[in-house]
C-alpha positions as CSV (number, residue, x, y, z in Angstrom):
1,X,184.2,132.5,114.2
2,X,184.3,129.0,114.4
3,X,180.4,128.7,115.7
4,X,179.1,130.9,113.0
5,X,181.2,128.7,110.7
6,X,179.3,125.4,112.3
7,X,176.0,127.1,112.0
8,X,176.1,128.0,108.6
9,X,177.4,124.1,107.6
10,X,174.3,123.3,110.0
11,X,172.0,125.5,108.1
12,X,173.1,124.0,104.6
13,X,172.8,120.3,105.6
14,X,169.1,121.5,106.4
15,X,168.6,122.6,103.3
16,X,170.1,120.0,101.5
17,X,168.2,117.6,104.2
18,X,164.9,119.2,103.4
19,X,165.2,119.0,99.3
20,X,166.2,115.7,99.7
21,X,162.6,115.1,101.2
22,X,160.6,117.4,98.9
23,X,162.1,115.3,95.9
24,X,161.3,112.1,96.9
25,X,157.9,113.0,98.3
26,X,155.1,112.7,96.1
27,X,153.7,116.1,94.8
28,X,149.8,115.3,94.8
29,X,148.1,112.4,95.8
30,X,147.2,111.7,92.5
31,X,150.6,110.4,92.1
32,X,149.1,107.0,93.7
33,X,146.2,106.8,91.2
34,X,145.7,104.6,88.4
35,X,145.1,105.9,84.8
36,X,141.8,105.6,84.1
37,X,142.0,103.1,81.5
38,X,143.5,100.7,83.3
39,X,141.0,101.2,85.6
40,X,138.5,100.1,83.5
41,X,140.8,97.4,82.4
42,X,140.6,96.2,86.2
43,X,136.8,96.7,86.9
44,X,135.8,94.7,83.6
45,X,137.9,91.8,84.5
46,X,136.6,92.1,88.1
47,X,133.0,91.6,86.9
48,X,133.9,88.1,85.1
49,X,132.4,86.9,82.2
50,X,129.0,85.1,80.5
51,X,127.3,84.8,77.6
52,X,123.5,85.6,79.2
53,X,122.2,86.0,82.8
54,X,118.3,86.0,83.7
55,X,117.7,88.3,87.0
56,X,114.6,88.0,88.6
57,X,114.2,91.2,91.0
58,X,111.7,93.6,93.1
59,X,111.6,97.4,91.9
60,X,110.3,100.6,94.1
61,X,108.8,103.1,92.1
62,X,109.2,106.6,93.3
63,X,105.7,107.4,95.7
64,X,105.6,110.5,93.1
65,X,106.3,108.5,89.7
66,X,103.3,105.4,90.9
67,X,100.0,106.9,88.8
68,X,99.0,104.5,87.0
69,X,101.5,102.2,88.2
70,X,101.7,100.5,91.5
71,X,104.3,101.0,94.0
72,X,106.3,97.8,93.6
73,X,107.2,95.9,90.0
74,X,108.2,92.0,90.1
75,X,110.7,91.9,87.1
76,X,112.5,89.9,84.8
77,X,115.3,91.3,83.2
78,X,117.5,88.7,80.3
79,X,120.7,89.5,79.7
80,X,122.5,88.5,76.5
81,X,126.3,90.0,76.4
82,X,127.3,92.2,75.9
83,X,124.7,94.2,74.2
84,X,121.2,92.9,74.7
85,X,119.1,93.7,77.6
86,X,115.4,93.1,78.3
87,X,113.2,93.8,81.3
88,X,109.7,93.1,81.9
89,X,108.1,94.2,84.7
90,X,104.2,93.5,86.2
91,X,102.3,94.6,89.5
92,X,98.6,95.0,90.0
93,X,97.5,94.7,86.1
94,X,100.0,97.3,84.9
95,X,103.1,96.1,82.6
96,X,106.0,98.0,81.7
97,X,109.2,96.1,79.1
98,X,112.4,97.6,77.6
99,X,114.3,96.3,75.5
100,X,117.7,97.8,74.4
101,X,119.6,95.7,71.4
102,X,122.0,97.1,68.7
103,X,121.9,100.4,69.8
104,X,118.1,100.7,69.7
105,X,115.5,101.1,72.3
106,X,112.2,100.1,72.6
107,X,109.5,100.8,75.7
108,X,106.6,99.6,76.0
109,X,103.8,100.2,78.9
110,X,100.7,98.0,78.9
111,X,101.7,96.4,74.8
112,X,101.5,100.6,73.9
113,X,104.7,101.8,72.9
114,X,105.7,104.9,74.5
115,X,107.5,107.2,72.2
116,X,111.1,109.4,72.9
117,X,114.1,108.2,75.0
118,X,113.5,106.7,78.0
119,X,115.4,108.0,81.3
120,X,119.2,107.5,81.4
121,X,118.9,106.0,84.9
122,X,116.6,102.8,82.6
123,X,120.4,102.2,81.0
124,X,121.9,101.0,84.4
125,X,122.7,98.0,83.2
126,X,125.6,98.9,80.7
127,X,128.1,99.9,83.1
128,X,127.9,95.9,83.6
129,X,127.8,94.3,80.4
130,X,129.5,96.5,77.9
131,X,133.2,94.4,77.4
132,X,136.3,94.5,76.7
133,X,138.1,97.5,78.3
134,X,138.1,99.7,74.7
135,X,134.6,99.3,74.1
136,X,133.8,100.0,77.7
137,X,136.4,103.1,77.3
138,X,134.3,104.4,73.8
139,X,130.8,103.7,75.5
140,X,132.0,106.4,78.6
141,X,133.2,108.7,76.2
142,X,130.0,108.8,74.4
143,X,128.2,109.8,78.1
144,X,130.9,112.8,78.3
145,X,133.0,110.7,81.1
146,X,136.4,111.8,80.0
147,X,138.6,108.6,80.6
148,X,141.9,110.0,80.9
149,X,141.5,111.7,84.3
150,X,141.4,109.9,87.6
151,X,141.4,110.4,91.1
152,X,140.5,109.1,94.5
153,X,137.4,109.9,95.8
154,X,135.2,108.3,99.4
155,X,131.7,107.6,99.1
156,X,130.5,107.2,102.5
157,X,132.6,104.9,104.0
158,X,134.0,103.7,100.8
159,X,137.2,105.0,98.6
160,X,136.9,104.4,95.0
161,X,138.4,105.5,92.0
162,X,136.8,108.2,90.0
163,X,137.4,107.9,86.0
164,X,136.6,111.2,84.7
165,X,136.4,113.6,87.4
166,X,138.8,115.4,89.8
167,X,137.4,114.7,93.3
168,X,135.1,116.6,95.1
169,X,133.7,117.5,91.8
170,X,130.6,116.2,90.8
171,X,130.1,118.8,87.8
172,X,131.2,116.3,85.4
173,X,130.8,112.9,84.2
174,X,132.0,110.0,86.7
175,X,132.3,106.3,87.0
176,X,133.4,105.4,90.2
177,X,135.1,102.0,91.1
178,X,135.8,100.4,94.2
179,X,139.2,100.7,95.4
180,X,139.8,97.0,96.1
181,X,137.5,95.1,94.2
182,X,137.4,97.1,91.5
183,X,133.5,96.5,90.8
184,X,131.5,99.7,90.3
185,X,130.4,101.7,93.0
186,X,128.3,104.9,91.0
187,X,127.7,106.6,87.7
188,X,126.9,110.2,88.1
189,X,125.8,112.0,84.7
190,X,125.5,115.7,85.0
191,X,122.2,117.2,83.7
192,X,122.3,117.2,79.4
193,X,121.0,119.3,77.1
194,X,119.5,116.4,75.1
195,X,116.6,115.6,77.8
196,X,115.5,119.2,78.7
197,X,114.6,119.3,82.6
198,X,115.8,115.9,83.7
199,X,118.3,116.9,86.6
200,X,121.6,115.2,86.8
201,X,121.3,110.8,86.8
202,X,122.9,108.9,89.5
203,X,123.5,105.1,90.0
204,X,124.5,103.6,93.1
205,X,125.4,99.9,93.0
206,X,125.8,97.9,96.2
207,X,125.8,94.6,97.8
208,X,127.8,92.3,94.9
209,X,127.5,89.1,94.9
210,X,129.6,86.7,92.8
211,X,127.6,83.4,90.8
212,X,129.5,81.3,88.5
213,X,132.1,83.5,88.1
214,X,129.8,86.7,87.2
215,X,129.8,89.2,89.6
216,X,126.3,91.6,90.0
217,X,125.0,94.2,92.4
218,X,122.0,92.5,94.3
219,X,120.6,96.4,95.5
220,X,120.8,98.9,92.7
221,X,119.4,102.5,93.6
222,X,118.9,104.8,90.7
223,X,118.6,108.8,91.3
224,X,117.3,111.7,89.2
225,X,117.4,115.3,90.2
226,X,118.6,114.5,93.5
227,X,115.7,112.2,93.9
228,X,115.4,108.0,94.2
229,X,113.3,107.3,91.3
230,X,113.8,103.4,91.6
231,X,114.9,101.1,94.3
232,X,115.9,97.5,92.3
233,X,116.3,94.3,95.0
234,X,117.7,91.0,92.9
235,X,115.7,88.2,94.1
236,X,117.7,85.4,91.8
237,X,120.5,85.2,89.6
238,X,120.7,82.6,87.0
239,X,124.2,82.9,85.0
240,X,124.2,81.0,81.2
241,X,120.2,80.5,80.5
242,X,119.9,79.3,77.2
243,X,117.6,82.5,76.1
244,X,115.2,82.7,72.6
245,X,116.3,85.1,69.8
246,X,112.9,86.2,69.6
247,X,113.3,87.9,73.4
248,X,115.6,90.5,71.6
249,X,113.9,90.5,68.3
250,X,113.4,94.5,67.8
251,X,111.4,94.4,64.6
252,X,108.7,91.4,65.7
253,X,108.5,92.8,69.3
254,X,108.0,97.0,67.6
255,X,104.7,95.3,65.9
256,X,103.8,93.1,68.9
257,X,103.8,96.3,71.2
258,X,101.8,98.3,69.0
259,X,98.3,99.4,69.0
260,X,95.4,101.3,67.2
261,X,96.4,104.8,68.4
262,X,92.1,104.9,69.1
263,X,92.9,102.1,71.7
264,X,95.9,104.1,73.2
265,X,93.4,105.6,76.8
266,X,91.9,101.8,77.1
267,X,95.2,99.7,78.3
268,X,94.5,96.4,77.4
269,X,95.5,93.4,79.5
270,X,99.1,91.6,78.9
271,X,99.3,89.2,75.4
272,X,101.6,86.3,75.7
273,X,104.8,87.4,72.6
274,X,103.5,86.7,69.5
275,X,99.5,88.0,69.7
276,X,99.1,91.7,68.3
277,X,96.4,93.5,69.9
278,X,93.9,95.2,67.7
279,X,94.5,92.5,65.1
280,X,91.7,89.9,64.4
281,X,92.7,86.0,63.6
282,X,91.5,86.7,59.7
283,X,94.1,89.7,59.9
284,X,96.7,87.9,60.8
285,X,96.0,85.0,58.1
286,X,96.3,87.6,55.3
């Protein structure tokens, strides 16, 4: 009698041992993640603050992208936060610039404008320079990466947190940010109904450096449809140029990119900003 009484106290201590333990244990591991707006919070304070960077950088076209252009681009990209980017890129008499200012984008290839929207991986820029925290948190949204879910994921041997997605799940749009630094780490964008045929986008940004306080990826490798389309290496950082206006003009650089649609199979060579091909000196007087 006086066993079975000890066994059954036994067995209720156990239980009130093991409930104990199952309260004050965690019930997922997402109990250890952070929101994912203060995430973002985090990662825009982690990447520091300008008013304009210049990045002087070597791009890898994809081997099946290259026709007519070559396989490597030398390129400028300016900077002017936390909206205004421009690139301009040259190899082997072939030019390509983008400009992206206001909410407007402009491509050009060899001073022709080339019409419709240009890849989303062309835009990896944003995740960089769009500030503070709420406008980084509305510019997200707008690419379908839903800010109020988080988790942890590990991208080859990193962990980051991923702001919009549930980890494994790559099925919907996700920033990831490194664990400790809080710097970015990838953008994945799920295929869209907008561009037909594109494949899901993926960014991957890696080796960051830190120059006057500004923190930027030096390797930057940009995917579509599962495949590298471009490989960017920075060369040169230069944080706080004093940068012209007219470099993010939209309207004078529209005209200056534009050409006699009779011209369009006979690229021309590169005009210095300012000269409008297919316009004659007396043209330009009147």
């Amino acid at each position: 009698m006086i066993i079975a009484q000890r066994a059954n106290r036994m067995r209720i201590l156990s239980a009130v041992l093991l409930a104990l333990v199952l309260t004050a244990m965690p019930k997922t591991a997402d109990a250890y993640v952070l929101m994912g707006e203060h995430v973002l919070e985090l990662m825009v304070k982690a990447l520091g603050r300008a008013d304009t960077l210049e990045v002087t950088q070597t791009v890898t076209l994809s081997t099946a992208d290259i026709p007519p252009a070559p396989a490597t681009l030398s390129e400028t990209v300016r900077i002017r936060f936390p909206v205004d980017f421009r690139a301009d890129g040259a190899g082997d008499g072939y030019q390509r610039q983008i400009l992206i200012s206001g909410g407007q984008v402009l491509r050009a290839v060899n001073g022709v404008i080339q019409e419709g929207t240009p890849p989303r991986y062309a835009r990896y820029a944003d995740t960089m320079m769009v500030k503070p925290r709420s406008a980084m948190a509305d510019h997200l949204l707008a690419m379908g990466v839903d800010v109020s879910v988080s988790s942890l994921g590990r991208l080859e041997d990193r962990y980051g947190y991923v702001v919009g997605a549930r980890f494994p799940d790559e099925n919907a749009a996700q920033l990831w940010v490194e664990k400790d630094t809080f710097l970015p780490m990838r953008l994945l964008l799920p295929p869209t109904a907008m561009a037909s045929g594109e494949g899901p986008v993926e960014i991957r940004y890696r080796n960051w450096t830190f120059v006057d306080g500004l923190a930027y990826p030096m390797h930057i490798v940009l995917w579509q449809n599962h495949q590298i389309k471009e490989e960017i290496r920075v060369d040169r950082l230069q944080v706080n140029p004093v940068l012209s206006g007219d470099l993010f003009n939209f309207a004078a650089l529209r005209q200056a990119w534009s050409r006699p649609a009779a011209v369009l199979n006979d690229p021309a060579p590169y005009l210095p900003e300012g000269d409008v091909p297919g316009v004659t000196e007396s043209e330009k007087k009147n």
